[in-house]
C-alpha positions in Angstrom: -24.4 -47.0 -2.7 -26.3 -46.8 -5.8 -24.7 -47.0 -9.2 -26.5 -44.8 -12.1 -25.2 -45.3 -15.8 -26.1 -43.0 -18.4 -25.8 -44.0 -22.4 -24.5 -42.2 -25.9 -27.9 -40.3 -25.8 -28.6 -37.0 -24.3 -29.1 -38.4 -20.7 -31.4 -36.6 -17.7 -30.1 -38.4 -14.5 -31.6 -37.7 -11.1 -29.1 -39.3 -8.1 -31.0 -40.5 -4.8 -30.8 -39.3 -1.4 -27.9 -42.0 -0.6 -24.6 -42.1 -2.0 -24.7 -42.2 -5.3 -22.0 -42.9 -8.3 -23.4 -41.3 -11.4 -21.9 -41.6 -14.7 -22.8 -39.8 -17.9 -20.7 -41.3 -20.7 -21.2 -39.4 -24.4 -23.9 -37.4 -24.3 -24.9 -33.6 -23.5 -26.3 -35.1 -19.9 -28.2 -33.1 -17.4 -27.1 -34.8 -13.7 -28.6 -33.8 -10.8 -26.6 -35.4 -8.0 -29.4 -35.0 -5.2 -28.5 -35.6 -1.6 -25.4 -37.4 0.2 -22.0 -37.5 -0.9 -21.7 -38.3 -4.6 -19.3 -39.0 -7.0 -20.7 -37.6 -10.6 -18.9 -38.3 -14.5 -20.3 -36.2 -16.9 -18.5 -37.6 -19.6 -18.0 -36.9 -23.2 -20.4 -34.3 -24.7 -21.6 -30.2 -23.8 -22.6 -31.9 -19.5 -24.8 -29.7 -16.9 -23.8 -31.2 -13.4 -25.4 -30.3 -10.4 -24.6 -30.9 -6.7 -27.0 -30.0 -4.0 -26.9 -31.8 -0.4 -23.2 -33.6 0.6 -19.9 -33.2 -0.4 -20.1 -34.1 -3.9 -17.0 -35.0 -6.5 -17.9 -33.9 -9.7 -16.3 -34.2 -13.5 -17.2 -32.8 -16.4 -15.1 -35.3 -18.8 -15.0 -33.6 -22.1 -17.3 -31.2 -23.4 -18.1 -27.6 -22.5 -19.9 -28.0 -19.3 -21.8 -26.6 -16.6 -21.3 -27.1 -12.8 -23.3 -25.6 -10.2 -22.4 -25.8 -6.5 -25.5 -25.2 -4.6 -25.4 -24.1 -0.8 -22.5 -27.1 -0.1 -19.2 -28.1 -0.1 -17.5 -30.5 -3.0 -14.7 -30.8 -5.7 -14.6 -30.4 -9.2 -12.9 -30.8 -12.2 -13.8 -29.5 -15.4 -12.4 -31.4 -18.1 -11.2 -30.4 -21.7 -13.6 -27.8 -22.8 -14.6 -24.5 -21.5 -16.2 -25.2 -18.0 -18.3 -23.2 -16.3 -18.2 -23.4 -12.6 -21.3 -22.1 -10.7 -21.7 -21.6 -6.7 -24.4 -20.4 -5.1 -24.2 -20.0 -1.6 -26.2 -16.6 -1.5 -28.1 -18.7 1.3 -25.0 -18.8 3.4 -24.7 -16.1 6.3 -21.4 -16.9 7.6 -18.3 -15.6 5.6 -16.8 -16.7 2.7 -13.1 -17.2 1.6 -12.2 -17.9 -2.0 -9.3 -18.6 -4.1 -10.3 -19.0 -7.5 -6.3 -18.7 -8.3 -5.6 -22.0 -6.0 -8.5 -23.5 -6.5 -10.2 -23.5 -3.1 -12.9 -22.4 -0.8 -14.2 -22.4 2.1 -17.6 -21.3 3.6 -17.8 -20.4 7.3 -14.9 -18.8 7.5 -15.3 -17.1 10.5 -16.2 -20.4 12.3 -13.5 -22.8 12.0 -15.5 -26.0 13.8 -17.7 -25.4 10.8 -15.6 -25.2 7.9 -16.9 -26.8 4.4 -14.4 -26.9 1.7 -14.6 -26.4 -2.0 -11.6 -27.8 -4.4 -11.8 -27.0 -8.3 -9.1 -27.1 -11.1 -9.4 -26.8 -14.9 -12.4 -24.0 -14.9 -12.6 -21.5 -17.1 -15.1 -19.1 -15.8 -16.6 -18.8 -12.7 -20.1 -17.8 -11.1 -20.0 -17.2 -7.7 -22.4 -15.8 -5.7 -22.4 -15.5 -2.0 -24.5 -14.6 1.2 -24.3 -12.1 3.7 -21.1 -12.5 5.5 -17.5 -11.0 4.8 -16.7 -12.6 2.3 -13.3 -12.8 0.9 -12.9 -13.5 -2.7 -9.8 -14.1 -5.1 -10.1 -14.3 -8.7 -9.0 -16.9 -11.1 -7.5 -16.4 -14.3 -10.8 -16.9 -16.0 -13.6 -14.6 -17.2 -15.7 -14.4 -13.8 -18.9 -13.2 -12.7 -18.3 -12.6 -8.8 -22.0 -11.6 -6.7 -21.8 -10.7 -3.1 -24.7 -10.3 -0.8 -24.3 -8.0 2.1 -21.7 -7.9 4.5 -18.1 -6.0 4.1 -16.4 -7.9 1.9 -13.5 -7.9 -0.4 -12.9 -8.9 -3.7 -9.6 -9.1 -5.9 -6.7 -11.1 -6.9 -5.0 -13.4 -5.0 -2.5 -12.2 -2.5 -3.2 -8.4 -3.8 -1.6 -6.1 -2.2 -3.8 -2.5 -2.3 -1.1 -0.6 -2.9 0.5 -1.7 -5.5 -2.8 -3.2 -6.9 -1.5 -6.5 -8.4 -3.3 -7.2 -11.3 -6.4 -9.4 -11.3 -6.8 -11.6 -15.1 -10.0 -12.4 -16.7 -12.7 -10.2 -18.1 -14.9 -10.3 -14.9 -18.4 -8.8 -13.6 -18.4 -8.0 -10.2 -21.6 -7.4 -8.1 -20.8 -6.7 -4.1 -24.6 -5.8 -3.0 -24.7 -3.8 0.4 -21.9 -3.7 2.7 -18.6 -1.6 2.7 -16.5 -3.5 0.3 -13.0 -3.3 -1.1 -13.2 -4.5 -4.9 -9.2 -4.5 -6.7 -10.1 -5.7 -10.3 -6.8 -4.2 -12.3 -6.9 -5.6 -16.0 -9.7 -7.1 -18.5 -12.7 -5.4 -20.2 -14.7 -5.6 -16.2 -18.1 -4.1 -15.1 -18.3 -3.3 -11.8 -21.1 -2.6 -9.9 -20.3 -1.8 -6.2 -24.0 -1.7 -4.5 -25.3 -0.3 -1.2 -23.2 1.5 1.3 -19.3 2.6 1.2 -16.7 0.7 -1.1 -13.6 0.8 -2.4 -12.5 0.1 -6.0 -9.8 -0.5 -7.5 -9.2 -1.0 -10.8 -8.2 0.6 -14.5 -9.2 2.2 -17.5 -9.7 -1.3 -19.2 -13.1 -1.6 -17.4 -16.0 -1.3 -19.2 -17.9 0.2 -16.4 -18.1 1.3 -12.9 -20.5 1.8 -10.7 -20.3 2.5 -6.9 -23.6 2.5 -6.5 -25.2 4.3 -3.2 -23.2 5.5 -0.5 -20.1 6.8 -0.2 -17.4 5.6 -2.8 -13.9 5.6 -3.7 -12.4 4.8 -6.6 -8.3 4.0 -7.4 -8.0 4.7 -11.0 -5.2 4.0 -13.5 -4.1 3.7 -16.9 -1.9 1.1 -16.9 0.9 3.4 -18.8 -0.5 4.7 -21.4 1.0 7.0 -23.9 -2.0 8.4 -25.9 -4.3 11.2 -24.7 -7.0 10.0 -22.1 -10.0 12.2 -20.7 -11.5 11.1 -17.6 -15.3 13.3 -16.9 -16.7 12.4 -14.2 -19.2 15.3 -14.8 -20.1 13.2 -17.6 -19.4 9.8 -16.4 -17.3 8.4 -18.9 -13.5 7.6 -20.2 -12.1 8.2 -23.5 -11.1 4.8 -23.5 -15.0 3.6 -23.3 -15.1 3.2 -19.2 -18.5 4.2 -18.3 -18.0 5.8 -14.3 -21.0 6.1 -12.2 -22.1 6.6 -8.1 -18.7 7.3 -7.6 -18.0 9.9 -4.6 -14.0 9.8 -4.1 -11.6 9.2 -6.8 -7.6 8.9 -7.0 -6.2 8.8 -10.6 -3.0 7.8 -11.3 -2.2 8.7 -16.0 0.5 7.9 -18.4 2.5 10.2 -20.5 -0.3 11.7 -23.1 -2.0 14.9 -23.3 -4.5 13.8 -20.4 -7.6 15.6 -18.9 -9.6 15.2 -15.3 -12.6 16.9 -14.4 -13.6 16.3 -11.1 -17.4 16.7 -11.9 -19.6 16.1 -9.0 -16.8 14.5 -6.4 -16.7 15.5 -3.2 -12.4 14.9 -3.6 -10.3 14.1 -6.3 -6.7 13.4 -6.1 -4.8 13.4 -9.7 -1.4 12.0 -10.2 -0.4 13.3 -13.6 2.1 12.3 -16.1 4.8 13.7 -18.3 2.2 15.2 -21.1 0.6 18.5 -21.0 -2.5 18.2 -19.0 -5.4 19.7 -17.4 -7.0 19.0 -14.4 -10.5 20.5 -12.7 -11.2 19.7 -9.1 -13.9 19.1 -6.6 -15.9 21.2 -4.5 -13.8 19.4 -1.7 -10.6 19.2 -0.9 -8.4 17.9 -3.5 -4.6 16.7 -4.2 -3.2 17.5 -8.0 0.8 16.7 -8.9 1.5 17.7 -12.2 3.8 15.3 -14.8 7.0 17.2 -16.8 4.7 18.4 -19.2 3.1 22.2 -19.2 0.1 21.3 -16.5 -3.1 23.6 -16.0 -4.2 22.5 -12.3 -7.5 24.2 -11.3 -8.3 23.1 -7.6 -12.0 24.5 -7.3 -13.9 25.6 -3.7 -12.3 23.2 -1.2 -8.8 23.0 0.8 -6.8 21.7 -2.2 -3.1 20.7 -2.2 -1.6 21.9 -5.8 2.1 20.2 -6.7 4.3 21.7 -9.5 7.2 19.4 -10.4 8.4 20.7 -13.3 7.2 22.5 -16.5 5.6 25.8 -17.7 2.3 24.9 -15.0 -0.4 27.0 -14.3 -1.8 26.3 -10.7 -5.2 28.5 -9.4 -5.9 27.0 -6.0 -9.5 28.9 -5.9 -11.5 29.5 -3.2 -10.7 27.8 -0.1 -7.2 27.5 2.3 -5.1 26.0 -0.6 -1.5 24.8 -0.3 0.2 25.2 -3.1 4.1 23.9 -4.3 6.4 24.7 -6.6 8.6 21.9 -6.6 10.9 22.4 -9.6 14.7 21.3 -8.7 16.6 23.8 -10.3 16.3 27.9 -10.9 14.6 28.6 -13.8 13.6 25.4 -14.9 9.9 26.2 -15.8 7.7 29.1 -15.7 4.5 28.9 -13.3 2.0 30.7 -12.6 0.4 30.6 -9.2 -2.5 32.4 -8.3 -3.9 31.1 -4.5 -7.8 32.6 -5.4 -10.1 33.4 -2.2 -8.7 32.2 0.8 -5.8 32.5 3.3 -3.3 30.2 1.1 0.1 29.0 1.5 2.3 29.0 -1.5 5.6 27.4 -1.2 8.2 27.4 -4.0 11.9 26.2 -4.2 13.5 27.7 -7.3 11.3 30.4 -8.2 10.6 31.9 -11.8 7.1 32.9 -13.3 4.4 35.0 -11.6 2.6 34.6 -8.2 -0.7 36.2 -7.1 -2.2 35.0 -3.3 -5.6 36.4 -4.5 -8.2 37.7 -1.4 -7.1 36.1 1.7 -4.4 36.4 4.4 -1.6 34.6 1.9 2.1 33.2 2.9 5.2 32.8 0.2 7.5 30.4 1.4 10.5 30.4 -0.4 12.0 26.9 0.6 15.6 26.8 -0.8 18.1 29.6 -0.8 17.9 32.3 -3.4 20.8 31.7 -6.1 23.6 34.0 -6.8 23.6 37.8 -5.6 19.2 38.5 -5.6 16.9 41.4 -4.5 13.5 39.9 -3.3 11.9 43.1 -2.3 8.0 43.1 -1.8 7.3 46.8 -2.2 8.3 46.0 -6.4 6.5 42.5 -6.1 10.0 41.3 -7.7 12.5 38.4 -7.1 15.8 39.7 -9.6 13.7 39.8 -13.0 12.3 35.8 -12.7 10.0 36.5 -10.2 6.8 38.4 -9.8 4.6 38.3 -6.8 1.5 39.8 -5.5 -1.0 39.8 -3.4 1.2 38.1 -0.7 0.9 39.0 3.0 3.4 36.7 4.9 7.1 36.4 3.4 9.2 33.1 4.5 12.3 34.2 2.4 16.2 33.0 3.2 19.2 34.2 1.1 21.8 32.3 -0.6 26.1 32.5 -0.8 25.9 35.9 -2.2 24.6 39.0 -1.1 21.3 39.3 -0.6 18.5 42.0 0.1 15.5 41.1 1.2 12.6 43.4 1.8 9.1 42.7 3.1 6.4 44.6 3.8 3.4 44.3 6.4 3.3 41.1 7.7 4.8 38.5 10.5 8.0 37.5 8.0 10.4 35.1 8.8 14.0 36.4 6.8 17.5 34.8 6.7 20.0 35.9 4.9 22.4 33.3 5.0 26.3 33.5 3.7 27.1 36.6 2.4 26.9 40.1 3.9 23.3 41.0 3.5 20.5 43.5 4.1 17.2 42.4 5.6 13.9 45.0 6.1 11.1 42.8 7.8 8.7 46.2 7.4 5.5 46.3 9.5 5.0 43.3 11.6 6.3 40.9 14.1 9.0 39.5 12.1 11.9 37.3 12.8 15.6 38.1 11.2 18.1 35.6 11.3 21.9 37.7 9.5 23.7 34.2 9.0 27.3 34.5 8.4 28.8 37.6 7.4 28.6 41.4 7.4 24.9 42.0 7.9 21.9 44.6 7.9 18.7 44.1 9.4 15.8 46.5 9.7 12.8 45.1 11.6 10.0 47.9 10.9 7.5 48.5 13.1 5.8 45.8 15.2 7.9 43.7 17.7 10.7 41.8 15.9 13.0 39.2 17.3 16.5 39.4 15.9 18.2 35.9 15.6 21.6 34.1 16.2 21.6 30.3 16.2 24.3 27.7 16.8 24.7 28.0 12.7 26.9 30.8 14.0 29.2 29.0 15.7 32.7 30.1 15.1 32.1 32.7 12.8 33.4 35.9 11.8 31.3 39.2 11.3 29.3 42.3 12.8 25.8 42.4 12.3 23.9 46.2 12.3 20.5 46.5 13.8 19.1 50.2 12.7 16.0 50.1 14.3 16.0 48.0 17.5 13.0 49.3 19.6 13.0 47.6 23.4 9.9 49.8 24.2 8.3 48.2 21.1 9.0 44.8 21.8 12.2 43.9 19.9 14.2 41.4 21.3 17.5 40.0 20.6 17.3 35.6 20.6 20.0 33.4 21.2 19.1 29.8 20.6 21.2 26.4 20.7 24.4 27.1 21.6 24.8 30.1 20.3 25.5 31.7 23.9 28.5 29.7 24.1 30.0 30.7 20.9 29.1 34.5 21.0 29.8 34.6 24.9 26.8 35.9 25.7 24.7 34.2 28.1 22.7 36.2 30.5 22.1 39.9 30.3 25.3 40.7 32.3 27.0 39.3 29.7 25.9 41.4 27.5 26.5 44.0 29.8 29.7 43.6 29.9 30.4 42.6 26.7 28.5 46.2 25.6 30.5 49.3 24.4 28.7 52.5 23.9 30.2 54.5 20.5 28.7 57.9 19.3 26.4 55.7 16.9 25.6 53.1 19.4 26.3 50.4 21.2 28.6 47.7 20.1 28.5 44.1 21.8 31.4 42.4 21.1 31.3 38.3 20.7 33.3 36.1 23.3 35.8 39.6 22.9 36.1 40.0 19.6 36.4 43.2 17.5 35.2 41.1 14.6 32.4 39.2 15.6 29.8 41.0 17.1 26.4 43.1 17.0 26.2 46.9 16.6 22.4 48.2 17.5 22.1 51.8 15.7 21.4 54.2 17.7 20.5 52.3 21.3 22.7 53.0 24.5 23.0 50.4 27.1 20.5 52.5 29.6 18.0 51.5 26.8 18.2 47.7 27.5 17.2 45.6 30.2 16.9 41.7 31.1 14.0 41.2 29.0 15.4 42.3 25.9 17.2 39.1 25.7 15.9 35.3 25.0 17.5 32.2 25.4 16.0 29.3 24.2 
């Protein structure tokens, strides 16, 4: 083993090919270990140590100083001072895993007979490029520059979990090259620049810049909870908090509580998770997902199948062109007034405590109402009205069910789907192949023309009340549907049942449930020579 022993001066010492201990003492000294396995002290003084062949300890004593790793395993320790730590193994093909949190790495990871092991501690930034495997890398609490060759690698904090994107320290630049990579970067001034093929970033509006580079790539955004007004163009490429965006494809943004806006820009799918401000958000020509905050929202989906979400607030939601799905979600009747309108496009608009104005636009449209109306209401779709908190147009397809009170419901043309619930109530499906369910009490149902299916469920079970049928039309397909156990409860469970449950009055024919004079169906107008097996379905 040779023993090499610097002075106070500025020292340039070159190891051999053999072990070697090398020591620096005061002194900006430029080591260069050489070949075997080494055993460097840089010393007092601003050191550059470098290890090439062999497992080489290395120290950089005092000082700001600079290590580089070259192509090899080893240990270091840094010293007092701000340390650099450089590793270049962009000439190793076989994968990389790297803790810069723990300290540790190790280079063929995908070979275990093979593995080399680097151990570091007291490093305050580190370079580390590597070669064209899938690589693995963790960040340290330092200000790192981070280079990957090709390969599908992954870069982020230690232990990160993608989901809830645990924040990575440091002020880092990130290079990934080719290769689908995953990139989770979540705090510090970082530039990003994703390279060839399709990655995935993750990171915040703290970054200086993104860039995802060619192929196609997806970007988690978020602002970290902010509470003053952020824009985020991606037509323009830029954040109002200085974030340059660039090469990105597919984007999911996640802002605080100001007066925010998103503009999709040239994405081929955004999906915007807004807060409680008032905001505004433009989509894609894709398909897109918008949720609005508390505030009063403007969500503009664009050409594409978008997905719009009220939850609250005076919103405005225009699907545009395309098969949109759009929700008002609000929780209680009349707590915001929005404005729907579905744009080109056969569109489905649900809405659970109505109030504002609807318009499907062109298209085969659907209203879903998805809780029961409140209080005594008159949805009637020849007015376009719900009570006087509702206006609707352009609708083809009604999903509409009543509430406790007493309820009329009237649709037009279309295959609706009506229930009326408690209450005694009065359903008209109009044209169409529509399905009318009474619900408890004393109801009316008028199917229209087209062949309607007239409902009684096991929700009926022990209930009181006689339901009127004006218009049932056997020859035009109307049928009357028992399903669950809802033969057991009415008695009726084959057509001789009916049959002989049946009793023919001057206005039609009654059918009396399990004998009862007050549970039962009346059919207006129909004698029992008018129906036959195939009237009735059990399901």
């Amino acid at each position: 083993m040779t023993t090499i022993v610097g002075n106070a001066e500025n020292d340039a010492l070159l190891g051999t090919e053999e072990k070697d201990r090398i020591w620096g003492l005061t002194g900006a000294d430029e080591i260069d270990a050489g070949d075997g396995d080494d055993l460097v002290d840089g010393g007092a003084g601003d050191d550059r140590l470098t290890s090439r062949d062999g497992y080489d300890r290395l120290d950089g004593g005092e000082g700001d100083d600079q290590i580089a790793l070259v192509g090899t395993g080893g240990a270091v320790t840094g010293g007092v001072g701000f340390d650099t730590l450089a590793i270049d193994l962009s000439n190793v093909n076989t994968a990389v895993r790297f803790s810069g949190e723990h300290g540790h790495g190790i280079i063929g990871y995908d070979d275990r007979s093979n593995w080399e092991h680097i151990f570091f501690n007291r490093i305050e930034r580190l370079v580390l490029t590597t070669g064209s495997g899938d690589d693995r890398i963790f960040g340290a609490a330092s200000d790192d520059v981070l280079s990957t060759g090709a390969g599908n690698d992954i870069i982020g904090p230690y232990g990160t979990d993608l989901d809830d994107g645990t924040s990575m320290f440091g002020d880092d630049t990130i290079d990934t090259g080719s290769g689908g990579d995953i990139i989770v970067d979540t705090s510090g001034a970082n530039r990003i620049f994703a390279g060839d093929d399709s990655d995935n970033i993750v990171t915040t509006l703290s970054s200086a810049v993104i860039d995802g580079g060619n192929g196609r790539d997806t970007l988690t955004l978020s602002d970290e909870g902010r509470t003053e007004d952020v824009t985020v163009d991606f037509a323009q490429g830029f954040a109002s908090t200085g974030t340059l965006i660039s090469g990105i494809e597919v984007a999911s943004v996640d802002l605080g509580s100001g007066n925010d806006t998103l503009i999709a820009g040239n994405l081929s799918s955004l999906s915007a998770h807004m807060g409680e401000g008032d905001n505004y958000v433009l989509g894609s020509s894709g398909r897109d997902y918008m949720s609005s905050g508390g505030g009063d929202d403007a969500l503009y989906g664009g050409a594409g199948d978008d997905i719009l979400i009220s939850v609250g607030g005076n919103d405005v939601l225009m699907g545009g062109a395309g098969n949109d799905e759009i929700y008002d979600a609000g929780t209680s009747f009349n707590d915001g007034e929005t404005i729907i309108d579905g744009g080109a496009g056969d569109d489905l608009i649900l809405v659970s405590a109505p109030s504002g104005i609807i318009n499907g636009g062109a298209g085969n449209d659907m209203l879903h109402v998805t809780a029961p109306l409140p209080g005594v209401t008159n949805f009637d779709a020849a007015t376009g009205m719900l009570g006087t908190t509702l206006i609707f147009s352009g609708i083809e397809t009604f999903k509409v069910a009543g509430g406790a009170a007493d309820d009329a419901i009237r649709t037009l043309a279309g295959n609706d789907d009506l229930t009326g619930n408690d209450g005694n109530d009065r359903l008209d499906g109009g044209a169409g192949n529509d399905l009318l369910w009474g619900g408890e009490g004393n109801d009316v149902m008028t199917g229209g023309a087209g062949a309607d299916a007239f409902l009684w469920s096991s929700d009926t079970l022990s209930r009181d009340g006689i339901d009127h049928i004006t218009d049932f039309d056997a020859d035009g397909g109307d049928v009357l549907r028992f399903i669950g156990h809802a033969s057991t409860a009415t008695g009726i469970d084959s057509f001789a049942d009916l049959v002989a449950a049946a009793t023919e009055t001057g206005d039609g024919l009654y059918i009396a449930f399990n004998g009862s004079s007050s549970f039962g169906l009346f059919l207006d107008n129909v004698s029992l020579s008018d129906l036959s097996a195939d009237d009735i379905v059990f399901a």
